[in-house]
C-alpha positions as MATLAB code, in Angstrom:
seq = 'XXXXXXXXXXXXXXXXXXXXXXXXXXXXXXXXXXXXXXXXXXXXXXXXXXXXXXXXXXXXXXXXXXXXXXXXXXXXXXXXXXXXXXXXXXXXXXXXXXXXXXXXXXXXXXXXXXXXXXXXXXXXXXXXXXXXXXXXXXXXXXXXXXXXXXXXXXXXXXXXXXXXXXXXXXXXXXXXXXXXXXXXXXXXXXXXXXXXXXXXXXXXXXXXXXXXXXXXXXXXXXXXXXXXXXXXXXXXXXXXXXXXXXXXXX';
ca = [
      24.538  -22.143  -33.217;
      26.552  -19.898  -31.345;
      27.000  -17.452  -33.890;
      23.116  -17.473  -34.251;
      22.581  -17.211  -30.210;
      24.706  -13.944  -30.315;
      23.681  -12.281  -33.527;
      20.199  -12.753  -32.147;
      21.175  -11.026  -28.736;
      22.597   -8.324  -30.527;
      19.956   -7.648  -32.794;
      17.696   -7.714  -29.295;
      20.086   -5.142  -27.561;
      19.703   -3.029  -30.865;
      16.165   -2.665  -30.604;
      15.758   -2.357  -26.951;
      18.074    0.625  -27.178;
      16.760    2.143  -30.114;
      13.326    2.047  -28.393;
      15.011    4.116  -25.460;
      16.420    6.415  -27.865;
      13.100    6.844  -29.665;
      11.358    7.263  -26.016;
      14.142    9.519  -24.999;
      13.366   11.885  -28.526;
       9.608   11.718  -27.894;
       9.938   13.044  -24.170;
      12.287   15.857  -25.710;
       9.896   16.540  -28.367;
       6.908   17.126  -25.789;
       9.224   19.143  -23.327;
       9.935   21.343  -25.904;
       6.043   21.704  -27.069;
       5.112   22.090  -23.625;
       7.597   24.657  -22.763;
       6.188   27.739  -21.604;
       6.124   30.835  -23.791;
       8.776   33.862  -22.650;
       7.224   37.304  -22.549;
       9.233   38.111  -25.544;
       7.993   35.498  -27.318;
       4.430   36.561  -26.498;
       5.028   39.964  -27.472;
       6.251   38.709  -30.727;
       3.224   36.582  -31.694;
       1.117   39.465  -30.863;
       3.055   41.475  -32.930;
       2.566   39.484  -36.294;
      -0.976   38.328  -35.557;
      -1.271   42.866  -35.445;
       0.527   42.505  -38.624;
      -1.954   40.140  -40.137;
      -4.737   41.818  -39.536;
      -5.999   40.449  -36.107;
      -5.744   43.270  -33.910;
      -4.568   42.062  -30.420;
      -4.316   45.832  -28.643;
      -1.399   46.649  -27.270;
       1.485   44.488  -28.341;
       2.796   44.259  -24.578;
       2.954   40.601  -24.276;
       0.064   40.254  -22.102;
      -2.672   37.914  -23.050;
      -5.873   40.154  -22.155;
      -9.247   39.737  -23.853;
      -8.648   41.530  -26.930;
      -5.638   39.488  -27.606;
      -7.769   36.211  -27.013;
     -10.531   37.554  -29.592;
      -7.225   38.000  -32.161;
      -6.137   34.251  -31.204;
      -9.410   32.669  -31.765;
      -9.571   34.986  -34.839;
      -6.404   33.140  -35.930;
      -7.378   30.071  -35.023;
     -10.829   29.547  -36.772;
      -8.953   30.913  -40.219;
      -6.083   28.654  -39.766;
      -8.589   25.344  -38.922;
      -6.558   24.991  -35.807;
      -8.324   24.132  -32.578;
     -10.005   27.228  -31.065;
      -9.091   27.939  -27.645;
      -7.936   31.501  -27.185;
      -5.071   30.602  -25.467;
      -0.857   30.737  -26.938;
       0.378   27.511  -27.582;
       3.599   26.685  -28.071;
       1.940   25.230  -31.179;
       0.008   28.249  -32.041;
       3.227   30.265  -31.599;
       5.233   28.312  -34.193;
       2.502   28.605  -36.094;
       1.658   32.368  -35.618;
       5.151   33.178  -36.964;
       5.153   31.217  -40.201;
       1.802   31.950  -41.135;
       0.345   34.224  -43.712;
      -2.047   37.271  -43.405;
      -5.754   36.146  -44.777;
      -6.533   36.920  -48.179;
     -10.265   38.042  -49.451;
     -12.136   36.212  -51.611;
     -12.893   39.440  -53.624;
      -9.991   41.410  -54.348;
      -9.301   44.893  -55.661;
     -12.221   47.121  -53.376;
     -13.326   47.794  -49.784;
     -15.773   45.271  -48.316;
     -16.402   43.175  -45.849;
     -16.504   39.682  -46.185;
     -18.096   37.008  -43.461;
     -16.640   32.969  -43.961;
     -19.633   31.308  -42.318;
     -17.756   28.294  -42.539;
     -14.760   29.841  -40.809;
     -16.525   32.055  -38.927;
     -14.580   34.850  -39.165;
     -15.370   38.427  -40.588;
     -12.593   40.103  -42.753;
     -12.582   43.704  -43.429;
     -10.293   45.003  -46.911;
      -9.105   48.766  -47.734;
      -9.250   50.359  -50.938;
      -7.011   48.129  -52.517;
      -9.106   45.222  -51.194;
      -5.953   43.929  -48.768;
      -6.804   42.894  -46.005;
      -6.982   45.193  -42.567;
      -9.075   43.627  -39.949;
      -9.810   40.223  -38.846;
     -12.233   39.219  -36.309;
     -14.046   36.131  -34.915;
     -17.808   36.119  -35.426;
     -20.647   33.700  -34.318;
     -23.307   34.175  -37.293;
     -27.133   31.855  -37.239;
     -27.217   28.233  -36.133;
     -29.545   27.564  -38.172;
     -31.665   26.350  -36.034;
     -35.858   26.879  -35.097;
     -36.515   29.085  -32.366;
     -39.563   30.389  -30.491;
     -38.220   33.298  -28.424;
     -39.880   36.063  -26.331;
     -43.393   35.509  -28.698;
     -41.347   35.126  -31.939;
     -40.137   32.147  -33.794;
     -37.964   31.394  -36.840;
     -35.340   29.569  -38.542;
     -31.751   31.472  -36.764;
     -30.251   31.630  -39.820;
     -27.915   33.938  -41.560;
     -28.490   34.802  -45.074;
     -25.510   34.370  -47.678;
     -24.989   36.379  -50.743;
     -23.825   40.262  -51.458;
     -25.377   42.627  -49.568;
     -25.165   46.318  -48.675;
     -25.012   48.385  -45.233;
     -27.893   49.935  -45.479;
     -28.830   51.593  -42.047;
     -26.311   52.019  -38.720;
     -27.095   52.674  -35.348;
     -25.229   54.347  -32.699;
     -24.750   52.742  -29.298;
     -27.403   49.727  -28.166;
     -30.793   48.832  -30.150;
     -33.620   47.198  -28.458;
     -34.751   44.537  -31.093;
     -37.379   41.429  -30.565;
     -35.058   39.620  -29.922;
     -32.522   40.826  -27.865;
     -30.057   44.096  -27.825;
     -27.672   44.718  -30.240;
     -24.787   46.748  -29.892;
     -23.366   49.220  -32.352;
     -25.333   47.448  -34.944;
     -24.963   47.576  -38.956;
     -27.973   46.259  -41.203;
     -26.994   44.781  -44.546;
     -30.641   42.610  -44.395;
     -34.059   43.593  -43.115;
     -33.222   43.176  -39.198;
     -29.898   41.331  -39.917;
     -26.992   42.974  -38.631;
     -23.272   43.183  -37.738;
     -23.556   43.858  -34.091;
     -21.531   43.844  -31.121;
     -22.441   41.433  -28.405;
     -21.353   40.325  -24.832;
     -21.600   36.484  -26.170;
     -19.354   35.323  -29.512;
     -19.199   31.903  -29.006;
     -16.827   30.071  -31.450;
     -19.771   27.931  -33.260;
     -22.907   29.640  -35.379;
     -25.428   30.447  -32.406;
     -27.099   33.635  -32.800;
     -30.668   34.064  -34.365;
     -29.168   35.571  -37.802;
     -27.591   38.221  -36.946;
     -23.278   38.355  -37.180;
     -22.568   39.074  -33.788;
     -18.628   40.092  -33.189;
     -16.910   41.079  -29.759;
     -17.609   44.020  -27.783;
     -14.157   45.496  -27.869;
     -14.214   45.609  -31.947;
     -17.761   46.597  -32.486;
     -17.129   50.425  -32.492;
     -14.417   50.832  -34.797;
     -16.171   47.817  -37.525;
     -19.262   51.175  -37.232;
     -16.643   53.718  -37.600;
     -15.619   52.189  -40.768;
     -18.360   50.341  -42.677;
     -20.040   53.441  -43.679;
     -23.579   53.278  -45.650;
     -23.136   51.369  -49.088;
     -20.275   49.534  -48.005;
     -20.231   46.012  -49.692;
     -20.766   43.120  -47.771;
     -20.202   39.470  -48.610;
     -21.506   36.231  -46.706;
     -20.572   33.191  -47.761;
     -19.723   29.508  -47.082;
     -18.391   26.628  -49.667;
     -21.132   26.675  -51.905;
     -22.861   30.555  -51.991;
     -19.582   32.798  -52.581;
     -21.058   35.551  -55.383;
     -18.243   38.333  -56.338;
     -19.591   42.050  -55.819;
     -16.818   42.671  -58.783;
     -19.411   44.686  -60.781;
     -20.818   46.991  -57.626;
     -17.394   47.877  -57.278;
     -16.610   49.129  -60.521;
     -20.101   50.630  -60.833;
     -18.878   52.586  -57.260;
     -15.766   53.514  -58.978;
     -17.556   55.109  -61.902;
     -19.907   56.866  -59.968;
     -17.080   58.587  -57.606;
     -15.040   59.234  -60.497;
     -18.233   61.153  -62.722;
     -18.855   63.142  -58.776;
     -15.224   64.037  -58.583;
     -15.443   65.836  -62.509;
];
């Protein structure tokens, strides 16, 4: 019985400290999570997020708007959740992650993930150069300023087909710096991205971006919408644009 008695009190101080000790790691775990980000360490997740296509402006280790477009930019391609604010989480993350990759490789284009809601923009070799965060239809019915519709945001391969220079005055609102690939569907530039679908169609990407994305999606370039289900390859455009460079060039 006595052997019993203290082989049960040991086996109760073995747990009891074991729990401290787990307590003790759990604290250490969340200090560490929680502790704040150096300025070095700043700069450097700005620095590979650049790298990756995300464009955070100067990589000074300041967390200004631009930078907190690039982060929720990041964030809505990685499935993390979107704040625009650097984690401790989102740095760790930030430095083991891996630039975004098209869905169409091999040619320029632009590509919108309506389920990620981001817009990706390739070079010639189809790599990827430019990432941004977008807020595309809600698909939703709305009777607006004498007009009504279903807000949403077509999918499928499309074509810029007409640009505009500084704001337009549509029906429905302005748009900035706007690019039509659809009728009156464009990728525009506008004060409000939030980080769900909300606009009436139209994919709407920060102000600070929308210049340069209408410096370089000049007329013809290919565009791609798509979520889960409606991806179609512009493979054949392409090579159709290809051949018709190649007979100009001769």
């Amino acid at each position: 019985m006595l052997s019993l008695l203290l082989l049960a009190t040991n086996s109760f101080a073995l747990t009891k400290t074991n729990q401290r000790k787990g307590r003790t790691n759990a604290r250490a775990v969340v200090r560490a999570s929680s502790r704040q980000l150096t300025r070095s360490e700043m700069r450097a997740a700005e620095g590979r997020l650049a790298e990756m296509g995300y464009g955070t402006g100067p990589v000074d280790g300041v967390i200004d708007t631009v930078t907190q477009n690039a982060l929720v930019a990041f964030q809505k391609w990685e499935g993390k959740n979107v704040t625009g604010r650097l984690s401790r989480d989102d740095f760790e993350s930030i430095m083991n992650a891996n630039a975004p990759r098209p869905r169409d490789a091999g040619y320029k284009h632009v590509e919108v993930d309506l389920d990620r809601q981001v817009l990706m923009l390739t070079n010639d070799s189809g790599a990827v150069e430019r990432v941004l965060p977008v807020s595309s239809g809600s698909n939703k019915q709305y009777r607006e300023k004498g007009a009504s519709g279903l807000a949403y945001t077509p999918r499928g391969r499309f074509r810029i087909t007409a640009k505009i220079a500084g704001w337009r005055k549509s029906p429905l609102g302005l748009l900035y710096y706007p690019n039509y690939f659809s009728g009156g569907v464009a990728i525009h530039g506008n004060p409000s991205v939030p980080n769900e679908p909300e606009s009436h169609g139209c994919v709407r990407i920060p102000m600070s971006a929308a210049v340069e994305i209408y410096n370089r999606l000049p007329l013809g370039t290919i565009v791609l919408l798509y979520d889960q289900r409606s991806f179609v390859s512009a493979q054949d455009w392409a090579k159709a644009d290809r051949r018709d460079r190649e007979a100009n060039t001769q």
